[in-house]
HTML snippet that shows the backbone in 3Dmol.js (N, CA, C, O; Angstrom):
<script src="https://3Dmol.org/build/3Dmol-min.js"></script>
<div id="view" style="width:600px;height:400px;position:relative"></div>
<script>
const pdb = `
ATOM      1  N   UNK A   1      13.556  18.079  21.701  1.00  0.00           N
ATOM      2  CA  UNK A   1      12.994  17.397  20.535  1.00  0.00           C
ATOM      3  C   UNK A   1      11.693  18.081  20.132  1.00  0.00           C
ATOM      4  O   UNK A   1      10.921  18.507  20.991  1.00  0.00           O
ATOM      5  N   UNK A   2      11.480  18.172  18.994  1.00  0.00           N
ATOM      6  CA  UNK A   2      10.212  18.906  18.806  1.00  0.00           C
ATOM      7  C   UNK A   2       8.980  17.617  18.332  1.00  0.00           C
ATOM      8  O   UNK A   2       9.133  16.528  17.779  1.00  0.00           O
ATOM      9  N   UNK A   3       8.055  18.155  18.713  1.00  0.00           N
ATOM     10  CA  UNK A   3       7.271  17.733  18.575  1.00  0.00           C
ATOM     11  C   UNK A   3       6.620  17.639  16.825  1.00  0.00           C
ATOM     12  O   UNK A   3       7.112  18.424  16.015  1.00  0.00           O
ATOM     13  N   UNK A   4       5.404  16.545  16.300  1.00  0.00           N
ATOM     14  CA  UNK A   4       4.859  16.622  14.715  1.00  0.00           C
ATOM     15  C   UNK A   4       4.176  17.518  14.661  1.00  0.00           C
ATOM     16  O   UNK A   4       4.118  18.088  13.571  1.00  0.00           O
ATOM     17  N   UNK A   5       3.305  18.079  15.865  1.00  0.00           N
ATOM     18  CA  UNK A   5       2.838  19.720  15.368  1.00  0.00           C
ATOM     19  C   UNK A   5       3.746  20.666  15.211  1.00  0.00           C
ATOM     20  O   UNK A   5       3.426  21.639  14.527  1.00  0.00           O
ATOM     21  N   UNK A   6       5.047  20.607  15.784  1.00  0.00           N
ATOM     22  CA  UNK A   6       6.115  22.056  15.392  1.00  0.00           C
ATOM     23  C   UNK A   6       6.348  21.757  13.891  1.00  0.00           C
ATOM     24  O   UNK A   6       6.291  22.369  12.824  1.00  0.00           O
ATOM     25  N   UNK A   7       6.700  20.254  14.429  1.00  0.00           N
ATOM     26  CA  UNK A   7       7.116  20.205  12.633  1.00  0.00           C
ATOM     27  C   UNK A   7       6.478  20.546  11.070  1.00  0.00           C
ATOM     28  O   UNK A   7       6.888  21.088  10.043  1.00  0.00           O
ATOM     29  N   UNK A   8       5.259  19.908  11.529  1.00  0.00           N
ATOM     30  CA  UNK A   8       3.974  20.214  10.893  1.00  0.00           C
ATOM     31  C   UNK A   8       4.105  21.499  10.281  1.00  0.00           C
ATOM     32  O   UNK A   8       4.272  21.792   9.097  1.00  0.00           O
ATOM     33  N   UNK A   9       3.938  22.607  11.860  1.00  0.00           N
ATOM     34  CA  UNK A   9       4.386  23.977  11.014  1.00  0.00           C
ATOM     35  C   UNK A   9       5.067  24.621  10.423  1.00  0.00           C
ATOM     36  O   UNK A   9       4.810  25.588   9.705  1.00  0.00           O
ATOM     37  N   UNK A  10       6.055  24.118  10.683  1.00  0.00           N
ATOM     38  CA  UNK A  10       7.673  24.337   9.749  1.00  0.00           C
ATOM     39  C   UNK A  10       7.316  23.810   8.433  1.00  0.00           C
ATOM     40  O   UNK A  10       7.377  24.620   7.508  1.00  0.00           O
ATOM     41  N   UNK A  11       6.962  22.636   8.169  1.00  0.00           N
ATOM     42  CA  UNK A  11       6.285  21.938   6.607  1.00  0.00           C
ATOM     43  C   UNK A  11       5.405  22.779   6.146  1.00  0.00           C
ATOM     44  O   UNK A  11       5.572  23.102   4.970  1.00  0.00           O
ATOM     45  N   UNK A  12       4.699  23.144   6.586  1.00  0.00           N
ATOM     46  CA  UNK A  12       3.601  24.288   6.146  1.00  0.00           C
ATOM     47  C   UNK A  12       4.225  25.042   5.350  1.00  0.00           C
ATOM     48  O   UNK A  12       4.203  24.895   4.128  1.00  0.00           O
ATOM     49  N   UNK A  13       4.804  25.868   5.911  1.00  0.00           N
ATOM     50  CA  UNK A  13       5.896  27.275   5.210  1.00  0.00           C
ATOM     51  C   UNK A  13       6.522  26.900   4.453  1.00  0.00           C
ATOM     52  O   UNK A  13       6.483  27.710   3.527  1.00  0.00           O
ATOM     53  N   UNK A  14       7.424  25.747   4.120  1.00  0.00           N
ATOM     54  CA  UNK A  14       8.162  25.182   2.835  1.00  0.00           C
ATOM     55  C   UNK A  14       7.112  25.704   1.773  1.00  0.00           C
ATOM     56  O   UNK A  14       5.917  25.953   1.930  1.00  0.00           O
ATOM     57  N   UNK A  15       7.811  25.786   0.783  1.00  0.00           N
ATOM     58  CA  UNK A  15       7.552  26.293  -0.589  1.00  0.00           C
ATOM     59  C   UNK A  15       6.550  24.497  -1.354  1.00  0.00           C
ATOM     60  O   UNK A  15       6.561  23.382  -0.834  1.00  0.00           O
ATOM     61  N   UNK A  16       6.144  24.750  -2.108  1.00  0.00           N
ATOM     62  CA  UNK A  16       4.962  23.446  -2.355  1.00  0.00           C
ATOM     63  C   UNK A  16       6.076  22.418  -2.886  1.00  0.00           C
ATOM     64  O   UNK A  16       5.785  21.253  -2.615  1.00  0.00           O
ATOM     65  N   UNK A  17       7.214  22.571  -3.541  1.00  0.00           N
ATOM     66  CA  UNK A  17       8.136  21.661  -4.145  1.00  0.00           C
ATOM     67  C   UNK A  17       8.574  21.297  -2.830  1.00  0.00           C
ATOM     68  O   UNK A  17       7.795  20.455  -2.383  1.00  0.00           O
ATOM     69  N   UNK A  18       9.489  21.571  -2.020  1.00  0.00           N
ATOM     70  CA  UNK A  18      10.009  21.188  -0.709  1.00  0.00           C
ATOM     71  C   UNK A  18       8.929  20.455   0.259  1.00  0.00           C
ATOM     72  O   UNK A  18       9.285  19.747   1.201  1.00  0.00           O
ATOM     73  N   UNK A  19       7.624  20.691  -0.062  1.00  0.00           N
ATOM     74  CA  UNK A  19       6.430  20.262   0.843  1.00  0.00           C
ATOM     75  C   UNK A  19       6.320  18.911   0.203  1.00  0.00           C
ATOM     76  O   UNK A  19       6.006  17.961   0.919  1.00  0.00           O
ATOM     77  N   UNK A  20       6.535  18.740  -1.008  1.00  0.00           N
ATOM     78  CA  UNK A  20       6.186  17.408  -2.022  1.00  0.00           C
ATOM     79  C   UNK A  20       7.925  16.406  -1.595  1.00  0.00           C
ATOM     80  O   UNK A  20       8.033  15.293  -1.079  1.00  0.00           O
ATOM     81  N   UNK A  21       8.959  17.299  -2.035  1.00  0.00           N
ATOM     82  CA  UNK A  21       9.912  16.583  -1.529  1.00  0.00           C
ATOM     83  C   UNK A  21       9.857  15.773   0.172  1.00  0.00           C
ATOM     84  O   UNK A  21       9.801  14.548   0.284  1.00  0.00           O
ATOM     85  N   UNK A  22       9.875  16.331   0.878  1.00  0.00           N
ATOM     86  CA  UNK A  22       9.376  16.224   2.472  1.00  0.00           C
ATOM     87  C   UNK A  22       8.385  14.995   2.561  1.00  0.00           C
ATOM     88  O   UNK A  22       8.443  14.142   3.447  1.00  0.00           O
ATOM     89  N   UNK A  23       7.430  15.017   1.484  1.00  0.00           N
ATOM     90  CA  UNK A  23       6.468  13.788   1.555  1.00  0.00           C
ATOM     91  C   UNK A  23       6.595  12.654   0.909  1.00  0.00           C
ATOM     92  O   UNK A  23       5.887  11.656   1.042  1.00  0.00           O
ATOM     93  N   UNK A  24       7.711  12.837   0.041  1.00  0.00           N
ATOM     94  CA  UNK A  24       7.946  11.453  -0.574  1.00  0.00           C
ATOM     95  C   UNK A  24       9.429  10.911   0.912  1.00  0.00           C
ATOM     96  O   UNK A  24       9.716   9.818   1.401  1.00  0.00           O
ATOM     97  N   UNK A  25       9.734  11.688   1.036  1.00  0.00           N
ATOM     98  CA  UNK A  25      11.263  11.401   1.579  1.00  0.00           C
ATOM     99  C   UNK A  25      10.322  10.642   2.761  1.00  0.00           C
ATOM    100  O   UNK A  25      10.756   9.554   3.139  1.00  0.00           O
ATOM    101  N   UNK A  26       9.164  11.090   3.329  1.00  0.00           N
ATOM    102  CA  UNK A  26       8.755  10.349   4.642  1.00  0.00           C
ATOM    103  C   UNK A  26       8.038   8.963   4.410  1.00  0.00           C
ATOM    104  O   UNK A  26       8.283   8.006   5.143  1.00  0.00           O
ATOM    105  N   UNK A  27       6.882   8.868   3.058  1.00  0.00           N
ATOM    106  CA  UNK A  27       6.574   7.808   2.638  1.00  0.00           C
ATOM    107  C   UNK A  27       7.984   6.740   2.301  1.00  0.00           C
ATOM    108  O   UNK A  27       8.227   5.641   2.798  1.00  0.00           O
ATOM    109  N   UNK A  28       8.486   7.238   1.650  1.00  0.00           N
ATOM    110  CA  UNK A  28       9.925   6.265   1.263  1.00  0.00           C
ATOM    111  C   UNK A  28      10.200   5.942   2.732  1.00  0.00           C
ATOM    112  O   UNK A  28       9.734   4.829   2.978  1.00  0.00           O
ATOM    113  N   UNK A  29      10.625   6.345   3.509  1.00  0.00           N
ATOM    114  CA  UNK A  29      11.133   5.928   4.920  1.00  0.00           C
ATOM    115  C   UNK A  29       9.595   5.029   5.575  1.00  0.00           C
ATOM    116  O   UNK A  29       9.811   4.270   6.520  1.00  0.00           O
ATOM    117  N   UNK A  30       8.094   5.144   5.052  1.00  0.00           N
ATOM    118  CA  UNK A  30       7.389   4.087   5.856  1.00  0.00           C
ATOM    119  C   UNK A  30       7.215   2.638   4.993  1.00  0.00           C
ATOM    120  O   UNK A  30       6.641   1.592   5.296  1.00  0.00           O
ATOM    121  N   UNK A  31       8.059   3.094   3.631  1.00  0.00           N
ATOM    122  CA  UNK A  31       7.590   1.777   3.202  1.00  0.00           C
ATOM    123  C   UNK A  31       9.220   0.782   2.939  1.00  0.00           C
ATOM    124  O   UNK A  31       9.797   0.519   1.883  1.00  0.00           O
ATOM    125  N   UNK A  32       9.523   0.480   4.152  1.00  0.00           N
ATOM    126  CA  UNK A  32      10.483  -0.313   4.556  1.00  0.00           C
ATOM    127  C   UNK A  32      10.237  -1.847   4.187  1.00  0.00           C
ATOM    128  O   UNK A  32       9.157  -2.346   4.504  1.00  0.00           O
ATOM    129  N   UNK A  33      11.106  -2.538   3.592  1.00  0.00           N
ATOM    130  CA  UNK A  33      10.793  -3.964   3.432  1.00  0.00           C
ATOM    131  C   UNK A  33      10.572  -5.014   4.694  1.00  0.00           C
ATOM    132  O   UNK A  33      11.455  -4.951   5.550  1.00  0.00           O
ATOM    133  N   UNK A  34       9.637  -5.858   4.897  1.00  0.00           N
ATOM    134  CA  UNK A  34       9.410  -6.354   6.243  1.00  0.00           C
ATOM    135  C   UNK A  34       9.131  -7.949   5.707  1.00  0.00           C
ATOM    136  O   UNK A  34       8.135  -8.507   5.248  1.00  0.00           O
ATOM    137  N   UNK A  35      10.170  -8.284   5.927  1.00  0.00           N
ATOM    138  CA  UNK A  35      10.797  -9.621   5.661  1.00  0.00           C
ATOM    139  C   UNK A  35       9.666 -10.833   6.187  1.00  0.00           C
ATOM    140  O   UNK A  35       9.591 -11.710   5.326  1.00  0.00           O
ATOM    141  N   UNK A  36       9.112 -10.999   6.923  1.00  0.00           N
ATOM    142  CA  UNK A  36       8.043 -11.380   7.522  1.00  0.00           C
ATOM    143  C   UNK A  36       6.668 -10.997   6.673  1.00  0.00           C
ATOM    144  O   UNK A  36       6.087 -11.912   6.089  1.00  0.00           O
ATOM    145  N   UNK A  37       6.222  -9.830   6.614  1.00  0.00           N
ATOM    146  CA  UNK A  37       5.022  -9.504   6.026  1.00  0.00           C
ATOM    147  C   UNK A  37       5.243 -10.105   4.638  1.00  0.00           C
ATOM    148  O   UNK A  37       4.260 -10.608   4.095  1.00  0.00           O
ATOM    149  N   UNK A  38       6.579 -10.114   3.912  1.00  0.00           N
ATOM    150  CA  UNK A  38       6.874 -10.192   2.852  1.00  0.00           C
ATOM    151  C   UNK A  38       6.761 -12.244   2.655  1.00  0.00           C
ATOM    152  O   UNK A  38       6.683 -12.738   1.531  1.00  0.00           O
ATOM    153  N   UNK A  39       6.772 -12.885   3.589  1.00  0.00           N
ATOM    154  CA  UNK A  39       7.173 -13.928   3.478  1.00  0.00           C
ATOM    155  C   UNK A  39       5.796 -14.825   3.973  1.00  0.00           C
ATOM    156  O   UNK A  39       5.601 -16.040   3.944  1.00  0.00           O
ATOM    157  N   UNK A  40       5.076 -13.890   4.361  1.00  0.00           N
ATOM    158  CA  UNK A  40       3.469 -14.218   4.783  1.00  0.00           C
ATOM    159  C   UNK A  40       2.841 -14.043   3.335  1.00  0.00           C
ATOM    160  O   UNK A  40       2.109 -14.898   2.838  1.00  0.00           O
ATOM    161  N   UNK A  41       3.245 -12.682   2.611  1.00  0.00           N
ATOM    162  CA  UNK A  41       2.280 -12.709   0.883  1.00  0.00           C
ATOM    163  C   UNK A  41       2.679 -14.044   0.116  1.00  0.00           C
ATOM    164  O   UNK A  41       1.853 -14.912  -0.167  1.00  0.00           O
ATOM    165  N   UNK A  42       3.753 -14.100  -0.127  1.00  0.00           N
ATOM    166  CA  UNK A  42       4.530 -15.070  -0.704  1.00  0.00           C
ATOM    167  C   UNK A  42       3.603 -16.349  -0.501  1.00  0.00           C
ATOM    168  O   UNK A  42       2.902 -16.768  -1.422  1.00  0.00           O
ATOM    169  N   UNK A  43       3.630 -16.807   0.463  1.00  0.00           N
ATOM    170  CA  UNK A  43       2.724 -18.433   0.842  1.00  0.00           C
ATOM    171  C   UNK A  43       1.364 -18.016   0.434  1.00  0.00           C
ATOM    172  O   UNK A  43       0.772 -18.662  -0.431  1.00  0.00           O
ATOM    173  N   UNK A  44       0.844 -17.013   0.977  1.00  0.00           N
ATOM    174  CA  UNK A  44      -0.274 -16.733   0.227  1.00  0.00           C
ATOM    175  C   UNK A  44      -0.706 -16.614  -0.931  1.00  0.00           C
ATOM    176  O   UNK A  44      -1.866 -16.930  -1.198  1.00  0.00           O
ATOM    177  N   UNK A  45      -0.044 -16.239  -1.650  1.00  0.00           N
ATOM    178  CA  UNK A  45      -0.189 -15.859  -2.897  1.00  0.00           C
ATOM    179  C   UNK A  45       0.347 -17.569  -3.796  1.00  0.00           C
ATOM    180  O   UNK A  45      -0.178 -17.810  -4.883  1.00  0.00           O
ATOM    181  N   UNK A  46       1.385 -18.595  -3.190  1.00  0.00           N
ATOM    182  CA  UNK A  46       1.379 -19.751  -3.805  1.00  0.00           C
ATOM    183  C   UNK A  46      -0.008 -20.702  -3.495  1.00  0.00           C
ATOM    184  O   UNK A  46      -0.452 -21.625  -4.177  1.00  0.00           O
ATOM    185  N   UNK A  47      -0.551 -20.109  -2.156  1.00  0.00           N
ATOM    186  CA  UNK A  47      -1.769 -21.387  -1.604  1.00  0.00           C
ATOM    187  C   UNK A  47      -2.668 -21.042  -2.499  1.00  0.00           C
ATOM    188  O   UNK A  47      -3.315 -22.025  -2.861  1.00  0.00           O
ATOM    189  N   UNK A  48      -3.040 -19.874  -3.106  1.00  0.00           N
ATOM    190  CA  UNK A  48      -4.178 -19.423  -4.139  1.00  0.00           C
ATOM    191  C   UNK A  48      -3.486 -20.110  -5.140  1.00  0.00           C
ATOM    192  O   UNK A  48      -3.786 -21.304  -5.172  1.00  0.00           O
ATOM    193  N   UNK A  49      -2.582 -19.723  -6.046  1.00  0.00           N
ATOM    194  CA  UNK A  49      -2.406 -19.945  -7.419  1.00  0.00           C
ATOM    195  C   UNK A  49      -2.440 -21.692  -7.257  1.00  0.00           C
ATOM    196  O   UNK A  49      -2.941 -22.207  -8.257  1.00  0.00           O
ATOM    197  N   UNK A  50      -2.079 -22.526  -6.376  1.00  0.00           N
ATOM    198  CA  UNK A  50      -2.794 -24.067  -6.319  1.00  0.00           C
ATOM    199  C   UNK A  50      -4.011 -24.145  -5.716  1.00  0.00           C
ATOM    200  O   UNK A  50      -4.417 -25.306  -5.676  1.00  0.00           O
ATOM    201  N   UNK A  51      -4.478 -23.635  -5.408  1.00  0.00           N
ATOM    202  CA  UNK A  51      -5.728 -23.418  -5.109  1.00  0.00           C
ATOM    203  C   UNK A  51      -7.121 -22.985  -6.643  1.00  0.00           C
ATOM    204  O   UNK A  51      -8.317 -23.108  -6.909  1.00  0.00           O
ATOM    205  N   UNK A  52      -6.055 -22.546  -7.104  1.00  0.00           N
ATOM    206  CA  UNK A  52      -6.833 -22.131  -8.849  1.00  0.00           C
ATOM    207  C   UNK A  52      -6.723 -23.318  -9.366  1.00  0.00           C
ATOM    208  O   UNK A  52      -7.728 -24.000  -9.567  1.00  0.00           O
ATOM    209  N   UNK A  53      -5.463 -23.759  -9.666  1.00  0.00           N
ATOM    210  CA  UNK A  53      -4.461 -25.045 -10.427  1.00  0.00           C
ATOM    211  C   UNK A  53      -5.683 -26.479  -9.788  1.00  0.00           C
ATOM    212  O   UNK A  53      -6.023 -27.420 -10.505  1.00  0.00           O
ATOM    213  N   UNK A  54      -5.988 -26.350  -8.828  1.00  0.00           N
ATOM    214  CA  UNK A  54      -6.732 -27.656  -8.179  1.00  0.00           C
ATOM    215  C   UNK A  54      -7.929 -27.593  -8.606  1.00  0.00           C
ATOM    216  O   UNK A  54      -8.435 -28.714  -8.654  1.00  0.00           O
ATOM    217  N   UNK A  55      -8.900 -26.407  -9.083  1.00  0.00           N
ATOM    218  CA  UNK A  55      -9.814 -26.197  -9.259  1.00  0.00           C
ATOM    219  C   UNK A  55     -10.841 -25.714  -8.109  1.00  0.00           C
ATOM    220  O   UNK A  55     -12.022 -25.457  -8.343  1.00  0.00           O
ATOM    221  N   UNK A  56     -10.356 -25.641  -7.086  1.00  0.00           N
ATOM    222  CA  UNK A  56     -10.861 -24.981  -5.680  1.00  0.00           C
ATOM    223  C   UNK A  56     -11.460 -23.927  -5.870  1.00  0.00           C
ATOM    224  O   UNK A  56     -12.644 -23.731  -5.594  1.00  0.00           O
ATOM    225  N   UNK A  57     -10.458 -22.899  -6.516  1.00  0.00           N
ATOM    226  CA  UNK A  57     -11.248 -21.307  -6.710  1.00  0.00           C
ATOM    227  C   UNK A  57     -11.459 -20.843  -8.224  1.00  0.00           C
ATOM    228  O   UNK A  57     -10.909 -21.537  -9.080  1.00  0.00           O
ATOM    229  N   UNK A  58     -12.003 -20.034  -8.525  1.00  0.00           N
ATOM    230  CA  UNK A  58     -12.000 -19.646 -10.265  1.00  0.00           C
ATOM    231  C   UNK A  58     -11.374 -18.225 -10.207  1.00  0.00           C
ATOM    232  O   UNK A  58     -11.024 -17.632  -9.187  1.00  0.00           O
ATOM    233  N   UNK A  59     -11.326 -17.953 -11.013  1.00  0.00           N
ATOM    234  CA  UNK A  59     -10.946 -16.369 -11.462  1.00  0.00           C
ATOM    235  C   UNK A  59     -12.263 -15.683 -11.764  1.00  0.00           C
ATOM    236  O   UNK A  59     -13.234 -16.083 -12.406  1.00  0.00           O
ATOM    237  N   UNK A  60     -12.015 -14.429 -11.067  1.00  0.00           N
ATOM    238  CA  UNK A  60     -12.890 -13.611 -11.205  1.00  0.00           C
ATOM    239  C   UNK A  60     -12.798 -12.465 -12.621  1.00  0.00           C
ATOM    240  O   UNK A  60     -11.571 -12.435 -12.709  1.00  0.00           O
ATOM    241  N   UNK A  61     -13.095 -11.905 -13.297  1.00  0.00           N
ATOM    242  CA  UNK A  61     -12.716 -10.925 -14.267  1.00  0.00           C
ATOM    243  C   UNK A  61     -12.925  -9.421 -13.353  1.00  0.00           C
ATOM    244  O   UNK A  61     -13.657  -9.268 -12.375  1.00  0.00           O
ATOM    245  N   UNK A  62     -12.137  -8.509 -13.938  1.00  0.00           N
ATOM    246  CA  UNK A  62     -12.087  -7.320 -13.158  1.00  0.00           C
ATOM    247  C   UNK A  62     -13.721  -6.505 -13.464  1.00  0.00           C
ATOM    248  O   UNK A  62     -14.432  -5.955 -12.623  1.00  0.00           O
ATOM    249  N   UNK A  63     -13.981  -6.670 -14.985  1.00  0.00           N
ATOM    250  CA  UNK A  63     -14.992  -5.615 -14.720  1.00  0.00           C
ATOM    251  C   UNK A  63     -16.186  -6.440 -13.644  1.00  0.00           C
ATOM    252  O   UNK A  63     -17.009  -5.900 -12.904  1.00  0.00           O
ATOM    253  N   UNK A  64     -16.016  -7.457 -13.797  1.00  0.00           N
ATOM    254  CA  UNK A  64     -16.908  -8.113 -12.018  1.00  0.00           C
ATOM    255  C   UNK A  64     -17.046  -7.290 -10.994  1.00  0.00           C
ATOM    256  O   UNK A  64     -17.975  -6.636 -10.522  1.00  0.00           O
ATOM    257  N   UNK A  65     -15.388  -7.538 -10.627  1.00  0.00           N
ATOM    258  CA  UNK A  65     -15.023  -6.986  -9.365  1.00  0.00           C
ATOM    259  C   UNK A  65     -15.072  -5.516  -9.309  1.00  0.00           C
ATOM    260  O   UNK A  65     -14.985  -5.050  -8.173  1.00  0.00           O
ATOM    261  N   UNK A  66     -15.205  -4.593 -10.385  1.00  0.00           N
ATOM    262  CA  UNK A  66     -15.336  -3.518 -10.746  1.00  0.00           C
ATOM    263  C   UNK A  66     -17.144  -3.362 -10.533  1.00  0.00           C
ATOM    264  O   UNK A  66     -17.587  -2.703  -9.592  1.00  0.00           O
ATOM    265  N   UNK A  67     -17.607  -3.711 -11.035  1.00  0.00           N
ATOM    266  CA  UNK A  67     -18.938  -3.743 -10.699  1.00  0.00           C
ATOM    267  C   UNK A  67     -19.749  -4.108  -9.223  1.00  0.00           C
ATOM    268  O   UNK A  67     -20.856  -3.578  -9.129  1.00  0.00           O
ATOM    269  N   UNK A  68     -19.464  -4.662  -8.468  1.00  0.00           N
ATOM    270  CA  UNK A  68     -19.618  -5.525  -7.700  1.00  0.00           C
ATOM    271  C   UNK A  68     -19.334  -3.967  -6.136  1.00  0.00           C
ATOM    272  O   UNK A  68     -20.104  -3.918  -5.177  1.00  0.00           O
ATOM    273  N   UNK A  69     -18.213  -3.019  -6.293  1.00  0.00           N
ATOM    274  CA  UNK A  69     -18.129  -2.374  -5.533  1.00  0.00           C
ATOM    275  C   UNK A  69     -18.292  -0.700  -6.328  1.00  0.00           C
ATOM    276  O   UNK A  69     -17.820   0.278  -5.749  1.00  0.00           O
ATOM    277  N   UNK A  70     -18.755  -0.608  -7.205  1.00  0.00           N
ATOM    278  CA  UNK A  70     -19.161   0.684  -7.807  1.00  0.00           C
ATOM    279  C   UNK A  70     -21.075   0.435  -7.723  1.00  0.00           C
ATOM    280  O   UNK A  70     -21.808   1.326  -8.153  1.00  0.00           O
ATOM    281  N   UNK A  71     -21.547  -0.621  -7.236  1.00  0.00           N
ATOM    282  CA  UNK A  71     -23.082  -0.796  -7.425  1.00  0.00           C
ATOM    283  C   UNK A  71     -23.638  -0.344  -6.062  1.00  0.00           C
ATOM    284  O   UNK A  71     -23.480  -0.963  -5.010  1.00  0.00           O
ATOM    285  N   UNK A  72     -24.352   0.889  -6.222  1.00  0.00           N
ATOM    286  CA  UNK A  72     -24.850   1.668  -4.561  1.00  0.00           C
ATOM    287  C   UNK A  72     -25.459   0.854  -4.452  1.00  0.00           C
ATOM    288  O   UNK A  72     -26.155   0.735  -3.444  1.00  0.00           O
TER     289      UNK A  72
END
`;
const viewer = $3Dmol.createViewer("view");
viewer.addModel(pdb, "pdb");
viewer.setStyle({}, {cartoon: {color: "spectrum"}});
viewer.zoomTo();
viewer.render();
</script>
C-alpha cells in the first residue's frame, strides 16, 4: 500500500487539469452526507427560527456581522 507522501508525489507530476480533477474527486469523497450531523443542524436551525418567532433573539444584518470581524 503506498503511503500519502508517495501519492502526494505521483499528484505532483499530473499535469495541473488532472491535479484539479484529483482534488475535486477527493473533496467529493470527504463531503459524504452524515445523517446525524445532518439531523443535529436541522433541530438547530428550528430552535433558532422559534427562538426569533418568540422574540428571544433578533436578527442581526450582515453588514454588522461584516463589520464586527473586519474591525482590527
Amino acid at each position: 500500500m503506498q503511503t500519502a507522501r508517495e501519492i502526494y508525489q505521483k499528484a505532483i507530476s499530473l499535469k495541473p487539469h488532472e491535479q484539479a480533477e484529483l482534488v475535486d474527486k477527493l473533496l467529493d469523497h470527504l463531503d459524504t452526507p452524515d445523517k446525524t450531523i445532518d439531523d443535529l443542524w436541522k433541530k438547530e436551525s428550528e430552535n433558532r427560527i422559534d427562538a426569533y418567532d418568540l422574540g428571544k433573539i433578533k436578527a442581526v444584518s450582515l453588514n454588522d456581522i461584516i463589520a464586527k470581524y473586519t474591525q482590527g
